[in-house]
N, C-alpha and C positions, 0 to 999 in steps of 0.2 A: 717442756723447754728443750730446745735441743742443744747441743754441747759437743766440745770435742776434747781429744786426749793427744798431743801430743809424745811420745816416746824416745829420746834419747839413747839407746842401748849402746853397748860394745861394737853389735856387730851392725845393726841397722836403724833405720831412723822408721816407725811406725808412728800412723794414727789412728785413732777411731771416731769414729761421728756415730752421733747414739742421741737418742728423744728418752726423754726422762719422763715418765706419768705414771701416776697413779700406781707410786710405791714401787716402781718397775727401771730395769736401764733395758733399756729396747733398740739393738746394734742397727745401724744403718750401714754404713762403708765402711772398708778396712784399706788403708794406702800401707807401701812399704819401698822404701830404700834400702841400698846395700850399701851405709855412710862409711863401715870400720874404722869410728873414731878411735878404740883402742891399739888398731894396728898405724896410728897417725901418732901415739906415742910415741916422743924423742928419747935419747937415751939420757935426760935431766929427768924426765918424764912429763914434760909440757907436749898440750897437743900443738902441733903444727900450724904455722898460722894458713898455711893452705886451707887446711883441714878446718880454720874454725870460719874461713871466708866458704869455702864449702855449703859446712853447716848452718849457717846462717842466711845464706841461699835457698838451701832446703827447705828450713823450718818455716821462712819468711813465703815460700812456695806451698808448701802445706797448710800455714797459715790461712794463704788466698783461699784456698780452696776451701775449707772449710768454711768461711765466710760465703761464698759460692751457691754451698747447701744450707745455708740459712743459719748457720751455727751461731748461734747470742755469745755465747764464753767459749772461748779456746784456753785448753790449759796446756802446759807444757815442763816437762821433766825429764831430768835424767838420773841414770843409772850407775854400775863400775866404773868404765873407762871414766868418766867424770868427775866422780867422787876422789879415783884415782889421783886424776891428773895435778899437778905441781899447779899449773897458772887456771884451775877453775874459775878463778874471781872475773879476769878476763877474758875468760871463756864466755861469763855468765853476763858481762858490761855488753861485747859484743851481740850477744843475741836479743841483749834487750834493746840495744839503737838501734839492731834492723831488722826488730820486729813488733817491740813495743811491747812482748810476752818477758813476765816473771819465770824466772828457770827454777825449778822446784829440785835439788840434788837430794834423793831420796838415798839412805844409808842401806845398807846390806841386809835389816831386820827388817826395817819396812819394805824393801821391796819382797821381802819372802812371805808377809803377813797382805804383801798387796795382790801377787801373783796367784795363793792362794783363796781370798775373798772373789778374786776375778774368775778364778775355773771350779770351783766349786758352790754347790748350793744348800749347805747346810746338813749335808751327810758327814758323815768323822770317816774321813781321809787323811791319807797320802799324799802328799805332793813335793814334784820334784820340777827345777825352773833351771834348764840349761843354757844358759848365755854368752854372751861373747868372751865374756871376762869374770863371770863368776856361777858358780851354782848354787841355786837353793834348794834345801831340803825341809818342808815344813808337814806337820802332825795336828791337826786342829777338828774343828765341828761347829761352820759359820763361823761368826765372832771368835770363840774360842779358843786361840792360841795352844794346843799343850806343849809344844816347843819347835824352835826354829833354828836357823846355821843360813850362813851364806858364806860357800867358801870359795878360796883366790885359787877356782878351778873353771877357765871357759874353752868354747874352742878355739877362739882367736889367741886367748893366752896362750894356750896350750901349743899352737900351731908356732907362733913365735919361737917357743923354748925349740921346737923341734920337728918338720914334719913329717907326714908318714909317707914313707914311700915303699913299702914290705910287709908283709906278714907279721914277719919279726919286730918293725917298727911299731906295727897298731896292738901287738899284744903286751911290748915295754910298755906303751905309753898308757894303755891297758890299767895297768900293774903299776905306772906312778899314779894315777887320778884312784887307785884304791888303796895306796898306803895315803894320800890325803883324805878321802873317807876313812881311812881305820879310825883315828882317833873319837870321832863323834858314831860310831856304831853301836856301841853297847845302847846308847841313851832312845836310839830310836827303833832300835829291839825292844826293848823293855817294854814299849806301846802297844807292840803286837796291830798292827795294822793287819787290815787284809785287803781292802781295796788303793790302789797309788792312780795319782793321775800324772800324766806329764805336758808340760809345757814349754815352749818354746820349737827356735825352726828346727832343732836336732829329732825330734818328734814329729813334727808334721812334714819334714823329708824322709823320714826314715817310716813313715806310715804309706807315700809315695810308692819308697824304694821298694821296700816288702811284696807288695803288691805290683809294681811293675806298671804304675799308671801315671800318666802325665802332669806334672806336679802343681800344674793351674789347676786341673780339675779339684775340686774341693770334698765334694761330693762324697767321697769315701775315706775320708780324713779324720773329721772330730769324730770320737768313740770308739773309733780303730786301735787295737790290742795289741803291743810288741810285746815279742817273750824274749827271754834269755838268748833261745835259739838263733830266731828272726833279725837279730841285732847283730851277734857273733857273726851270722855266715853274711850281712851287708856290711860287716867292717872288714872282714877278711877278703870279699870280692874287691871293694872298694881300693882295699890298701894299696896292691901294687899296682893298679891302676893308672897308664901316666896318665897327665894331667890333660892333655888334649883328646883324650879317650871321655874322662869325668864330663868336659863339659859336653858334651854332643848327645849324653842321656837323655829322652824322652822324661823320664822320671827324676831327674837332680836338677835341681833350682844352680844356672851357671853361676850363681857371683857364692855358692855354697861350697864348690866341686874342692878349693885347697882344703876348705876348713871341716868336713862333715863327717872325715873320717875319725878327729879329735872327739867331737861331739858326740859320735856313735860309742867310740872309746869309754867313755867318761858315764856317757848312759850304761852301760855293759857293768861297767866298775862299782855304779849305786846298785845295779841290779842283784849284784854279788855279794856286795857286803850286807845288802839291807836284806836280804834272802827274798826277795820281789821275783815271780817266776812270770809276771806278766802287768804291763800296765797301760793304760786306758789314755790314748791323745787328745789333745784338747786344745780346738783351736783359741780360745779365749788366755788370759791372763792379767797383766800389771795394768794395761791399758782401761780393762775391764773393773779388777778393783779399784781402780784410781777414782773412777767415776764414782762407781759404789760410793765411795769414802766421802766422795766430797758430797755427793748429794743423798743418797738415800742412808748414810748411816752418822750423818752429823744432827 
């Protein structure tokens, strides 16, 4: 059967198109927009009705297309910003008159239990899921949950509170995104992990950056290793960086260039606390266990 996965995030609107057989989720296409429904939050905290005529554009646009490729079921959810938002209900009315899709608003645990099922394959890992608007931190082995967090730490947030424009600025903002890990560190000590995977675009720009390759290319992306170091000296380049300089990189994804250096930030900060001296990118995640879920493990 083949299927698709709609995504809602913070910062982007993904899909996936994927054939289901024979015990297997088997990726076809990967789409992406750069929707930043959480930076479309008002100061009640409703999104915008720009922002939800937008997305409802979008989704009804990804839609087609996955129809296109022969897709039988289109599924469709979201993420923080949504869960977030004050007016979700009409958030959730509108995408379903103009699209005729169920909006599935997935809470902070599942999406940390979904991201994981998605980039892992049954080894006992680490896994870390940086988002527009929140991060997850998950401990498990397949199925197995040993424990999960999803905290009100993303780079779009983060970028709002403050952005980086200095040294100075990305080693503060550094130093807030790890006294918000301190609290949940002893518990993911105690696990003794050795291997961590990461997910999302703070990882697959920063596995890019590292390397100094053009960020379409894929190619040398998933499995690719950021260490402590790797991270540190692409937030410190990055930071004062003006902003008409960021987007003209060969290697930085343009609609990333305000937010990536919060995101590098915030990776550095889990790196630190969780004593993680190197971790493994993964282009797969929520999109991925989503399908899992619905189909090979119901």
């Amino acid at each position: 059967m083949r299927t698709a996965a709609i995504g809602i995030g913070s910062n982007s609107l993904r899909m996936l198109i994927a054939d289901v057989s024979e015990g297997r989720l088997h990726r076809l296409r990967r789409y992406r927009e750069g929707l930043r429904v959480f930076a479309a939050l008002d100061e009640r905290g409703n999104i915008t009705e720009q922002m939800i005529a937008k997305a409802c554009e979008s989704v009804e646009g990804f839609r087609k297309e996955a129809v296109s490729q022969g897709v039988k079921k289109v599924h469709l959810f979201a993420t923080s910003a949504v869960r977030d938002a004050a007016n979700q209900d009409a958030f959730l009315e509108a995408l379903r008159n103009a699209t005729g899709l169920p909006l599935d608003i997935i809470n902070g645990e599942e999406e940390a239990h979904l991201s994981f099922l998605g980039a892992t394959e049954g080894e006992r890992t680490g896994l870390i899921d940086i988002g527009g608007g929140s991060t997850e931190i998950v401990v498990g082995r397949g199925r197995e949950i040993a424990d999960a967090v999803s905290l009100q730490m993303g780079a779009v947030r983060l970028y709002r509170m403050h952005p980086i424009v200095s040294v100075m600025d990305a080693h503060a903002m550094t130093e807030l995104a790890e006294r918000i890990i301190e609290p949940e560190k002893a518990r993911f000590l105690a696990l003794q992990v050795e291997g961590w995977v990461g997910v999302g675009g703070t990882f697959t720009t920063g596995a890019a950056f590292v390397q100094q390759q053009p960020w379409q290319r894929r190619e040398n992306i998933h499995g690719f290793r950021l260490t402590q170091e790797t991270v540190l000296k692409a937030l410190e380049t990055l930071a004062p960086m003006p902003m008409e300089e960021r987007v003209k990189l060969a290697y930085l994804q343009p609609q990333r260039a305000d937010i990536v250096a919060h995101g590098f930030a915030i990776l550095l900060a889990c790196m630190r606390q969780l004593q993680i001296s190197s971790i493994s990118v993964s282009e797969c995640g929520n999109l991925e266990g989503y399908l899992k879920q619905k189909y090979l493990l119901a």
